[in-house]
C-alpha positions, 0 to 999 in steps of 0.5 A, spaced: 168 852 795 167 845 798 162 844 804 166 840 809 167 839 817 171 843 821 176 838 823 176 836 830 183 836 831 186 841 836 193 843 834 193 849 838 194 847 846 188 852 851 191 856 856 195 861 852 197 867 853 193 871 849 188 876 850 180 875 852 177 875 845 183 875 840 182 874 834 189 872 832 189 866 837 182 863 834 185 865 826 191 860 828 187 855 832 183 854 825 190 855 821 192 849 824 186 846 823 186 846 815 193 845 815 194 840 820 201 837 824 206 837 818 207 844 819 213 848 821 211 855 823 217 862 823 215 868 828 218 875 828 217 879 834 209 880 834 204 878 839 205 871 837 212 872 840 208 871 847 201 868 845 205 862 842 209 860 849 216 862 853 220 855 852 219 850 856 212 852 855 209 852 848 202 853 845 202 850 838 203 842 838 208 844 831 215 846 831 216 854 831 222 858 830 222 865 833 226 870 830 228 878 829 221 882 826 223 883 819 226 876 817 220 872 817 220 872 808 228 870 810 227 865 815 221 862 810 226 860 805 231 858 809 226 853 812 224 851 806 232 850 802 233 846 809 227 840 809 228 841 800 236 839 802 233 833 806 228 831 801 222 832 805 216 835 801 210 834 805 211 839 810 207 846 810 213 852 811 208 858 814 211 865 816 206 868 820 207 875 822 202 882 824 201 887 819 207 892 823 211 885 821 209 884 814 208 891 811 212 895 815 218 892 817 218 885 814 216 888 807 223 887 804 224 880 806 217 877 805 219 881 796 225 878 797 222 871 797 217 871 793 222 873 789 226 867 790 218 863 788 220 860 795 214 855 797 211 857 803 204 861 806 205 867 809 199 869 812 199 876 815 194 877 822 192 883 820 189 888 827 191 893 824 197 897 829 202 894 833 199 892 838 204 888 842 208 894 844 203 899 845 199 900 839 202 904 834 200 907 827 202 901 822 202 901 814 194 897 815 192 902 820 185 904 817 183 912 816 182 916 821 183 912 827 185 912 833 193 910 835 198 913 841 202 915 835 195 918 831 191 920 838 189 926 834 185 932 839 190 937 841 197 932 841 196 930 833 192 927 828 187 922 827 192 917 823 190 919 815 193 914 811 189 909 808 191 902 809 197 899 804 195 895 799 199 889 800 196 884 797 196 888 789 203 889 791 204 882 792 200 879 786 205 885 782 211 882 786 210 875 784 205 871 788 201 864 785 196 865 790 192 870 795 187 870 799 183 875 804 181 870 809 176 872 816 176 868 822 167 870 822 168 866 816 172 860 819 170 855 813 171 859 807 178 860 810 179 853 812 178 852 804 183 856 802 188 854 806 187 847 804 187 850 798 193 854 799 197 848 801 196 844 795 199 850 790 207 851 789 210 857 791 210 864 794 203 864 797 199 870 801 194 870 806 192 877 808 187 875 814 183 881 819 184 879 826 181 883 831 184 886 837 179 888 842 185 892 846 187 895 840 180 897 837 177 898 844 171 894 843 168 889 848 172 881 847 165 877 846 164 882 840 170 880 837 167 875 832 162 880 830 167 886 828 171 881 823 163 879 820 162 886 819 168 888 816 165 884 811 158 886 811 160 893 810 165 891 804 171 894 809 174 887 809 171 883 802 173 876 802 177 874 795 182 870 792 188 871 786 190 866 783 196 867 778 194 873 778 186 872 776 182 875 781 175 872 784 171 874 789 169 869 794 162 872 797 159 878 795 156 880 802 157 888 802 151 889 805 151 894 811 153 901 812 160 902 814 157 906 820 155 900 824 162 897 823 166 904 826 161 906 831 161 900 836 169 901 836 172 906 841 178 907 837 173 911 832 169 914 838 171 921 834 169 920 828 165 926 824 158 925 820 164 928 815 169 922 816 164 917 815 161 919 809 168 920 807 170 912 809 164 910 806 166 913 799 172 909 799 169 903 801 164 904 796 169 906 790 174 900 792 170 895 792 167 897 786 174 897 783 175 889 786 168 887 783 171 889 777 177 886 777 173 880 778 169 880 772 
């Protein structure tokens, strides 16, 4: 990737609604950034349905449409139809969405416009569990972590599942470009955006957002979590475009332990459990390598 600046331009107004330390809110003002005002951006029910302003207030200085939490793909292809109906080709249609909204209950639309080739970037703010409405398991919910629908001792399980593998059924579904983008890594997910920005067709961005509320940590370590999720290789950053995939920094370095044990919502966690996280990210990240190569 290119070295470049930051841009200077701020598209994403101060004062919003979200949390101390949310990573979503920083991940949009960096999106913004690298995509710049020709933007329209569509929102399900999510906390970007509160961040981003009750009219006549409003947190973006793009036009955002709000809508039902499983029709973001839908909604990409309507807006998409409707500015190719007018002729207008330079503006960028993202579908910016939460992990519950994209794997869980918006995974059917986001199929159905990846199967129509709709030329959009939906990236997916990933803070694995619906957090806006309580903090509730999702399909991106990491093992054995804490949710209120996972709260293990004596009222259930720890959640024990792994996450979704969203992006490897999206490349078989049909995407022409995917990236993992970290808001630690601002200027690598500034270039893939851009990069992004410049390709036709269904694109995805799966972009881990940490959530200080949800993961029970302390909101000035909010940065800090997302740069260990990659250190660790919990969270790695790489790219598949027309189904190539290529790592775009091989940073795993750390063990799993220093990412898990500053978080409450895996304060439970056994010498056992983490051995058994740490053998997954290994065997995983082992297998993403190799796909690399």
């Amino acid at each position: 990737m290119p070295k470049f600046t930051i841009p200077k331009e701020e598209l994403e107004c101060k004062g919003h609604s979200g949390c101390a330390g949310c990573g979503a809110t920083l991940l949009a003002r960096y999106t913004l950034k690298a995509l710049g005002p020709r933007t329209v951006v569509n929102v399900p029910a999510c906390c970007w349905s509160v961040v981003q302003g009750v009219w006549p207030r409003a947190a973006l200085k793009v036009p955002v449409i709000d809508h039902a939490f499983e029709c973001t793909g839908a909604v990409s292809s309507g807006i998409r139809a409707a500015l190719d109906i007018k002729g207008i080709e330079d503006v960028n249609v993202v579908g910016w969405a939460g992990d519950g909204g994209t794997v869980d209950i918006g995974l059917q639309a986001l199929s159905g416009a990846v199967d129509r080739g709709t030329d959009m970037i939906y990236i997916m703010y990933d803070n694995e569990a619906y957090m806006n409405t309580g903090i509730q398991k999702s399909g991106c919910t990491p093992l054995y972590a804490w949710t209120n629908t996972t709260p293990g001792g004596p009222n259930g399980e720890w959640n024990l599942a792994p996450k979704k593998r969203i992006m490897e059924m999206l490349v078989v579904n049909g995407i022409v470009y995917g990236a993992t983008v970290s808001i630690a890594y601002p200027e690598d997910l500034i270039a893939k955006l851009r990069k992004a920005k410049q390709i036709k067709g269904p694109k995805f961005i799966h972009a881990l957002s940490s959530c200080p509320s949800g993961w029970k940590i302390d909101p000035s370590k909010s940065i800090e979590m997302a740069r260990l999720a990659t250190l660790t290789g919990i969270f790695p950053l790489y790219e598949v475009e027309h189904g190539k995939y290529a790592l775009s920094k091989d940073l795993k370095s750390k063990p799993v332990e220093e990412y898990l044990k500053p978080q409450g919502r895996f304060k439970h966690l056994t010498p056992e459990m983490i051995a058994e996280i740490q053998r997954k990210v290994d065997e995983d990240y082992a297998a993403l390598k190799s796909k690399c190569e």
